[in-house]
N, C-alpha and C positions, 0 to 999 in steps of 0.2 A: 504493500500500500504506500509507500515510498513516493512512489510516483504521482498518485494523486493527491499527496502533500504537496509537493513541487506546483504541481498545477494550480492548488489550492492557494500558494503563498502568491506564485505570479500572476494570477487572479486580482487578488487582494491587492499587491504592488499596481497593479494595470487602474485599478478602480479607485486606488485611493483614500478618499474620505468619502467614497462616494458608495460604497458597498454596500447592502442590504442584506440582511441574514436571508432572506427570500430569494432574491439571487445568488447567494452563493449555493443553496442549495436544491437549486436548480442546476445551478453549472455540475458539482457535483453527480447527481441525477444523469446528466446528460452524459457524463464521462463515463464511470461506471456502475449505472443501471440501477443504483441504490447507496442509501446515506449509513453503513452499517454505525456502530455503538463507536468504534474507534477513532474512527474519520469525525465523527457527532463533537466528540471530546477535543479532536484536534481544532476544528472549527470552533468550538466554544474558547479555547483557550487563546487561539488564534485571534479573535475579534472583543477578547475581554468579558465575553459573557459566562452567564452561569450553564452548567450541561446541561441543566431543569430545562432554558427558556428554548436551546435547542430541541429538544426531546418534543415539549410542547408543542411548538410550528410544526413539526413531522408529522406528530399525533393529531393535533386538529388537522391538518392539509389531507386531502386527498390525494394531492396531488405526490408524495414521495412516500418510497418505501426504505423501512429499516432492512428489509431482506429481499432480495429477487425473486419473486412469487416464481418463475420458472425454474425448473429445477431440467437441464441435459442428462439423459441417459443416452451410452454408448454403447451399443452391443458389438461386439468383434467375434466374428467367427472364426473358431476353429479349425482349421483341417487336422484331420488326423490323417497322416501319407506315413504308409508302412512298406 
């Protein structure tokens, strides 16, 4: 998750004073697919806020998820060659 620290911070750097916790976690959102608990904490601490007022926007918005409601399954087959 490294990476979307970085994104996160030059995000923040790009916007300035101008950043809304609403768009960053959107941008977030858009990068990878969801705001887990980790990234939540980094952003709270990253813009001064408390983890609670994060958690809340998440939880009242429809609009983001703490978890990727899709979940990939891969099946790979087999050969058995004797």
């Amino acid at each position: 998750m490294g990476n979307i620290k970085d994104l996160i911070n030059n995000y923040l750097l790009m916007k300035k004073n101008d950043a809304d916790l609403f768009d960053v976690l959107h941008f977030v959102q858009s990068q990878i697919g969801c705001i887990p608990e980790d990234i939540q904490k980094f952003i709270a601490e990253r813009m001064g806020l408390d983890l609670s007022e994060v958690h809340e926007v998440i939880e009242i918005s429809s609009s983001f998820l703490e978890k990727n409601k899709y979940q990939l399954l891969l099946y790979v087959p087999v050969l058995d060659v004797q």
